[in-house]
C-alpha positions in Angstrom: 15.7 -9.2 54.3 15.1 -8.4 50.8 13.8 -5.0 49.5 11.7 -5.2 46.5 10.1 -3.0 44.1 6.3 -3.6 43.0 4.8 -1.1 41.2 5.3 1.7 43.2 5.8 0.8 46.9 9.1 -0.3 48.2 8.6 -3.5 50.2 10.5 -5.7 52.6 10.4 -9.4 52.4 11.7 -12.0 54.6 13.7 -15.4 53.9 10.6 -17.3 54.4 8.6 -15.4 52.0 11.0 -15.5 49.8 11.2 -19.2 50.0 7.7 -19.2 49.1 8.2 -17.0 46.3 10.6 -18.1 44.7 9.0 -22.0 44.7 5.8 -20.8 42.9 8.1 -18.6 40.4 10.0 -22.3 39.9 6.8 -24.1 39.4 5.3 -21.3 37.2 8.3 -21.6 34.8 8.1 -25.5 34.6 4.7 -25.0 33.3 3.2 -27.0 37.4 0.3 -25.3 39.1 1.1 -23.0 42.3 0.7 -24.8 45.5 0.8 -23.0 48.6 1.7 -25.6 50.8 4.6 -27.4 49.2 7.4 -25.6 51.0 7.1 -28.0 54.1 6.3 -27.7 57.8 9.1 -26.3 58.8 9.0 -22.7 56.6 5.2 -22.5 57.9 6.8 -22.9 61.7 9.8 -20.5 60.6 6.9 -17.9 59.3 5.4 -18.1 62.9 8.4 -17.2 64.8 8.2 -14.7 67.1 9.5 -12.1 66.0 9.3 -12.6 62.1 8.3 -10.8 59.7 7.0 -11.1 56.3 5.7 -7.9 54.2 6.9 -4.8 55.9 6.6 -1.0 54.3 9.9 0.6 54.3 8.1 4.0 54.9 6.6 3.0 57.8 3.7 5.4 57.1 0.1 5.2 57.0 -2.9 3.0 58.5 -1.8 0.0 57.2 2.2 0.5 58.1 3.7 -2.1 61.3 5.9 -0.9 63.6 9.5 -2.8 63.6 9.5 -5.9 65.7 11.2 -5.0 68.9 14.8 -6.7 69.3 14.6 -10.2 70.9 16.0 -10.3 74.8 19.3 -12.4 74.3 20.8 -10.0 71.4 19.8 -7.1 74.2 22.0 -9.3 76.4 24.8 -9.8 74.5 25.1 -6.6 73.9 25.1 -5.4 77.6 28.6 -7.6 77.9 30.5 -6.2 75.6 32.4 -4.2 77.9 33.1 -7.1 80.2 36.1 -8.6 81.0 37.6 -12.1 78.8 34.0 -13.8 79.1 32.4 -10.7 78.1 35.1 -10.7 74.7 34.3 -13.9 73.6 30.4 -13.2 73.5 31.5 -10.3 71.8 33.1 -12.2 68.9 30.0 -14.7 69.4 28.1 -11.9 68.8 30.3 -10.4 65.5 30.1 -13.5 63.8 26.4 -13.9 64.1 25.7 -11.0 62.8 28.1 -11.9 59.8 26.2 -14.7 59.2 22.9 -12.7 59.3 24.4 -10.6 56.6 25.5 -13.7 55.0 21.7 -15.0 54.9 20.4 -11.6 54.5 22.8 -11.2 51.2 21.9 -14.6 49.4 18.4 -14.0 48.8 19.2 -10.9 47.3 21.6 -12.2 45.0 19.2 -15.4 44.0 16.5 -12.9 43.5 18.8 -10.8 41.0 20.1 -13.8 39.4 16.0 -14.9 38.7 15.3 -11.2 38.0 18.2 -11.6 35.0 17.2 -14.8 33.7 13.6 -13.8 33.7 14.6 -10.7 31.4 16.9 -13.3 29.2 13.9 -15.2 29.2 11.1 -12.6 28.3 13.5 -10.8 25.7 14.3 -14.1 24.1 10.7 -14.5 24.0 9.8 -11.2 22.4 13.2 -11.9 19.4 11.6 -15.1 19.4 8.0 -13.7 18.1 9.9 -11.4 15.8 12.0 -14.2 14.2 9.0 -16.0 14.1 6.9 -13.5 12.0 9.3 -11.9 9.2 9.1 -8.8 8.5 6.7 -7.3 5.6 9.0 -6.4 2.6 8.7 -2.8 1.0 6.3 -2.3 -1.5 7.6 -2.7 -4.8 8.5 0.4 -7.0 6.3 0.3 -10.2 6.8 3.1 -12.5 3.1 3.7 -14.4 2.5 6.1 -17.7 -1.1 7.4 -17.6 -2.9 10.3 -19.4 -5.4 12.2 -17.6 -8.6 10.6 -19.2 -11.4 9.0 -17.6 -10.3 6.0 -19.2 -7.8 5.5 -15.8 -10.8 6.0 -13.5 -10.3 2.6 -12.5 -6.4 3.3 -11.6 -7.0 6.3 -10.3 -9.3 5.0 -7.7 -7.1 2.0 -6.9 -4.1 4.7 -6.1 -6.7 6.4 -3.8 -8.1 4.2 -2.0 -4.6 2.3 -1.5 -5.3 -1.2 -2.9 -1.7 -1.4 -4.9 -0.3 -0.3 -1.6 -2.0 -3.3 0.1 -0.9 -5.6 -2.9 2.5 -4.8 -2.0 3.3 -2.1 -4.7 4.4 1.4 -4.7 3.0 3.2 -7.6 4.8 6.6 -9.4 2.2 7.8 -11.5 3.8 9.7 -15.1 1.7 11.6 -16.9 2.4 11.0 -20.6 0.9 12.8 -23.6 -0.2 9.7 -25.8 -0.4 6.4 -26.2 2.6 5.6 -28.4 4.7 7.8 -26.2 3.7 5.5 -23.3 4.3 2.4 -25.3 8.1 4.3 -25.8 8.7 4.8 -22.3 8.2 0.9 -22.0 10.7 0.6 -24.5 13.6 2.9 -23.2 13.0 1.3 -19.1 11.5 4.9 -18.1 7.9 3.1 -17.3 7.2 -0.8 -16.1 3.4 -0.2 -16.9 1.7 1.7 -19.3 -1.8 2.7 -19.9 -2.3 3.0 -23.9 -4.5 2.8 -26.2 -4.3 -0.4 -28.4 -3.1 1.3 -32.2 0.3 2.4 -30.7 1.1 -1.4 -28.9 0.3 -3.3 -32.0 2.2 -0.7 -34.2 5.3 -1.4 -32.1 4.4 -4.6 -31.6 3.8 -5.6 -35.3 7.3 -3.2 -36.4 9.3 -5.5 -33.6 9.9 -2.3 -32.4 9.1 -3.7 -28.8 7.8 -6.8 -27.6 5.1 -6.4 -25.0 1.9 -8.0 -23.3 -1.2 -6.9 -22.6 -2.1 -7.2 -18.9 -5.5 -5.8 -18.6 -8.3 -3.6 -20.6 -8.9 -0.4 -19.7 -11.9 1.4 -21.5 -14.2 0.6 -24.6 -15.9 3.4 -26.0 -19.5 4.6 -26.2 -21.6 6.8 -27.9 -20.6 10.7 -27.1 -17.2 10.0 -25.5 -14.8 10.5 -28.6 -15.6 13.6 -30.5 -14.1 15.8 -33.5 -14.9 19.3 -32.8 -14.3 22.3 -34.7 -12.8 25.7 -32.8 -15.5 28.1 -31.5 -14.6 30.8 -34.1 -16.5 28.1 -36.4 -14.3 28.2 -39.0 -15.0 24.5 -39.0 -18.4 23.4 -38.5 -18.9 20.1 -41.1 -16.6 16.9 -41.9 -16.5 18.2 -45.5 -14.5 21.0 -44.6 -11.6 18.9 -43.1 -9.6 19.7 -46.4 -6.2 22.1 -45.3 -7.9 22.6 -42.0 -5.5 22.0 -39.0 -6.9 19.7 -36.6 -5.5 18.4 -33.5 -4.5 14.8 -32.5 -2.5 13.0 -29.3 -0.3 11.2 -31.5 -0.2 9.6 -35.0 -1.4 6.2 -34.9 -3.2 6.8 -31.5 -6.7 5.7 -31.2 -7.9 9.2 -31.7 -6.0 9.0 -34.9 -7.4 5.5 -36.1 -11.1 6.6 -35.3 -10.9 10.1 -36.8 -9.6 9.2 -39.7 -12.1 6.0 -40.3 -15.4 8.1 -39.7 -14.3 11.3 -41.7 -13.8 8.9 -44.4 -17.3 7.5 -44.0 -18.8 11.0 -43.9 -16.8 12.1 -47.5 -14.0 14.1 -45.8 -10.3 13.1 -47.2 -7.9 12.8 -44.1 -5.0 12.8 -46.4 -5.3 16.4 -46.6 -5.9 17.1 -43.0 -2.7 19.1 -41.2 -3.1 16.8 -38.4 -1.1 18.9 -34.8 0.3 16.2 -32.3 -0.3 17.9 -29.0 -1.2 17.0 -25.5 -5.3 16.5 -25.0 -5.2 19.4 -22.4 -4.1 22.1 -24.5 -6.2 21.4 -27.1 -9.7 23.5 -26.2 -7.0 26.8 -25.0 -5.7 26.1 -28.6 -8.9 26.8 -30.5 -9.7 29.7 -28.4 -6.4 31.6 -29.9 -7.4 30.1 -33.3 -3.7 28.0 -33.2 -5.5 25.3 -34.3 -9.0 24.9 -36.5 -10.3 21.6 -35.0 -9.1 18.9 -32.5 -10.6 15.2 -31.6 -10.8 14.8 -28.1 -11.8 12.3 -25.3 -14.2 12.6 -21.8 -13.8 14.9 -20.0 -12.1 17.3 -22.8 -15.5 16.9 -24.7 -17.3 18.7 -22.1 -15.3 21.3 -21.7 -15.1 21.6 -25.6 -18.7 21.9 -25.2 -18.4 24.9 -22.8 -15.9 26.7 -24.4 -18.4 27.0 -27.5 -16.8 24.4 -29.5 -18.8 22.3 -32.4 -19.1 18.8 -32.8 -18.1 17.7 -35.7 -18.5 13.6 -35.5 -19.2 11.4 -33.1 -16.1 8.7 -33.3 -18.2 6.0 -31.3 -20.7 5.1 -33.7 -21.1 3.0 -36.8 -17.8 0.8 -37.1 -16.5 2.1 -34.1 -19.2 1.2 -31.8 -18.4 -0.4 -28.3 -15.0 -0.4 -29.9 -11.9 -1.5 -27.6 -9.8 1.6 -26.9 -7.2 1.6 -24.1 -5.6 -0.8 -22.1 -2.2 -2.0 -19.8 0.9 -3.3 -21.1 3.9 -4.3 -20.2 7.2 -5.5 -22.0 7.4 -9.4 -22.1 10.5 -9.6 -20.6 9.3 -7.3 -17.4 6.0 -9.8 -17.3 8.3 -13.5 -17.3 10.5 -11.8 -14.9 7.9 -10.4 -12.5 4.6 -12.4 -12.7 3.9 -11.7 -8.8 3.8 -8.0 -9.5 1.9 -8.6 -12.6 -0.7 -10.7 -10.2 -0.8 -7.5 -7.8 -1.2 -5.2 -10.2 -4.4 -7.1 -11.9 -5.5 -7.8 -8.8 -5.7 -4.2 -7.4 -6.9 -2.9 -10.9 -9.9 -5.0 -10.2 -10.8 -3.8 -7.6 -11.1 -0.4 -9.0 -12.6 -1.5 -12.1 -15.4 -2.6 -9.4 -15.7 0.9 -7.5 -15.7 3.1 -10.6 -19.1 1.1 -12.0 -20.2 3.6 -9.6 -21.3 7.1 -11.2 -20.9 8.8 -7.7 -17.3 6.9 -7.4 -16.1 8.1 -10.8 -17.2 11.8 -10.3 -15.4 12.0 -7.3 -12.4 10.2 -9.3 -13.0 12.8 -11.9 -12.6 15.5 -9.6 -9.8 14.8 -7.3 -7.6 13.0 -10.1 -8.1 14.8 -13.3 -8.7 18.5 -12.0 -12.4 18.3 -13.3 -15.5 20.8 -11.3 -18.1 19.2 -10.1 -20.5 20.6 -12.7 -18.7 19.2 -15.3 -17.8 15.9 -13.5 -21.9 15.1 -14.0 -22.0 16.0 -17.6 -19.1 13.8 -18.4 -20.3 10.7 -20.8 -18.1 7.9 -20.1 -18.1 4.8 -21.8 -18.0 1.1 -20.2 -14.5 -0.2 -17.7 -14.5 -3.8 -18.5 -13.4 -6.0 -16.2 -11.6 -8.7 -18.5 -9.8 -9.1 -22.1 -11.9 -10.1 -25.1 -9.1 -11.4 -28.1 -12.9 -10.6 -30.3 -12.8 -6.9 -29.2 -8.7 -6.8 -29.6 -8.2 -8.1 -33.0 -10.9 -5.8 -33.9 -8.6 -2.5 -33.6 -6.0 -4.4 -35.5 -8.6 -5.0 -38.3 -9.6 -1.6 -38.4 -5.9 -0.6 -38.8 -4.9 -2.6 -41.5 -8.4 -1.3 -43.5 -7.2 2.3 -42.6 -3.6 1.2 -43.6 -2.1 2.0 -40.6 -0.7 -1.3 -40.5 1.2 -2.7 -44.0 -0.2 -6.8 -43.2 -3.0 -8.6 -40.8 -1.7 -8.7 -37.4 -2.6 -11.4 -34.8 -3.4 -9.4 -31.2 -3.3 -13.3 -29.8 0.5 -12.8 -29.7 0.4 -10.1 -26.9 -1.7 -11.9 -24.7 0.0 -13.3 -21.6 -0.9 -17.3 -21.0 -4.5 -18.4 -19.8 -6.2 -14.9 -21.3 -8.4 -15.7 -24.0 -7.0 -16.6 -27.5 -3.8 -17.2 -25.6 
């Protein structure tokens, strides 16, 4: 007999079913169909013995439990004459080795079954490595270091980071938070950032100095009417264009976009920026500035123009008209040498940007962004005026910022934009 363990009831099985057993396990594995008949005539006659028996619970418990087949008449016999003289001794050893060769039988079926039982696990394991070998595993995500500022000009990002589609492209973003443009456009230069958001004045400055050579991967905002503002403190000390003369005004950065535009439409409206005490400072402590009268005026961006606008602050100018209407602001970059080297991160990235871009078309999707990304209330998250998240590169809209520069004289010579552009962009 065999004792086997099926789910959780011990049973008892005999050579014949065994046989059986094991036939239909051999045919299973060579791929035939069961057939219940194939083990012959003489296991069916050996499964009708007297006497046999096939499935037989060890606990011998319950309705559906057998009692144990009584022992057959001529083992009774033998055993009777085991105390009897020479003839009684020899049917005793008749009667030893028999039962050593029912042990014998009873112990081979055993040791087949755990020799099947073992191949069967080599067989199923090696199946299972097999699937794993089969499907390689999903790399890590790669690391890509990102310099934002906390505008709503990274709406887009921001709701690509949220809603995980860089993690699905196969990239681990760090977000750092930088105060400007041309400070982004440095870490690029010094390795601390692989991507940076920027507006376009501080790449083509570096750019057209040699002081870095990058590529611009994707736009990122082009402003609108009411979304770039000069404002004068709420002491209004400053309340007219005219009165930039000595007045200390703050700025991101020199040569940011803020810079460029301020200084192009204070021109137009007879101001001299020359004379302007222009304060680099980070857009967020520009409105606390004005309120301890540190500073005298400062050009902001959405969603710092609304909350100028609830501190009490003035508006000055509104940067987004007349020449710089619909003009390109911000965008991605990259150094060259990290976009030959990487192009598949530089598909990712794009890629998952788009998406974003997509969502925040949305004004529901870009006041929640505005909210749970750049620390605004929701009152102020509806008042925000945002301007447009375009959705590819225009070389027209580019070269324009560069024009406006070398007018302004922020840049010494003409500068072609066409050079930054990676291949099959426009002007490329």
């Amino acid at each position: 007999m065999v004792l086997g363990w099926f789910g959780r009831r011990a049973v008892e099985i005999d050579e014949v079913e065994l046989d059986r057993r094991l036939a239909d396990l051999r045919r299973a594995l060579s791929g035939a169909p069961p057939e219940r008949g194939a083990l012959g005539p003489e296991h069916t006659g050996r499964r009708r013995r007297s006497g046999s028996r096939e499935l037989l619970a060890i606990s011998g418990h319950g309705p559906g439990s057998r009692q144990p087949a009584p022992i057959p008449a001529k083992l009774q016999v033998v055993r009777s004459r085991q105390k009897t003289g020479r003839r009684g001794q020899a049917v005793h050893h008749l009667a030893w080795g028999s039962g050593r060769a029912r042990r014998k039988r009873r112990h081979q079926p055993a040791a087949v079954v755990l020799v099947v039982l073992l191949a069967l696990s080599a067989v199923v394991g090696g199946f299972y490595w097999y699937r794993g070998s089969g499907q390689p595993a999903v790399p890590p995500p790669t690391l890509v270091r990102v310099g934002v500022l906390p505008l709503v000009d990274v709406a887009a990002f921001y709701r690509s980071v949220d809603e995980g589609y860089f993690r699905k492209a196969g990239l681990d973003v760090r977000i750092i938070t930088v105060a400007s443009g041309p400070e982004a456009v440095r870490g690029l230069e010094t390795g601390e950032l692989d991507v940076a958001f920027s507006s376009y004045p501080g790449m083509f400055m570096a750019q057209s100095t040699h002081a870095a050579d990058l590529k611009i991967i994707a736009p990122a905002y082009t402003a609108k009417p009411g979304h770039l503002m000069l404002v004068g403190a709420p002491n209004r000390s400053f309340t007219r264009p005219d009165q930039a003369a000595h007045k200390r005004i703050g700025v991101t950065s020199r040569g940011s976009i803020s810079d460029l535009l301020a200084i192009s439409e204070m021109r137009q409206a007879g101001g001299d920026p020359d004379s302007v005490s222009w304060v680099s400072m980070d857009m967020r402590a520009m409105v606390p500035a004005m309120r301890r009268g540190e500073i005298d005026g400062a050009v902001v961006a959405e969603p710092f123009v609304t909350m100028a606008d609830e501190a009490g602050a003035v508006q000055l100018l509104d940067l987004g008209l007349d020449l710089n209407f619909e003009i390109a602001m911000s965008g991605w970059v990259v150094p060259a040498g990290f976009a030959a080297s990487r192009p598949d991160v530089i598909d990712a990235f794009q890629d998952a940007l788009a998406r974003g871009v997509g969502d925040v078309q949305n004004r529901d999707v870009r006041e929640q962004v505005f909210q749970q990304d750049l620390g605004v209330d929701a009152r102020t998250a509806r008042e925000v005026r945002v301007g447009s998240f375009p959705a590819h590169l225009d070389l027209g809209d580019l070269q324009r910022v560069a024009d406006l520069m070398l007018n302004q004289q922020m840049l010494s010579r003409p500068f072609k934009v066409a050079s930054m552009l990676l291949p099959g962009l426009p002007g490329s």
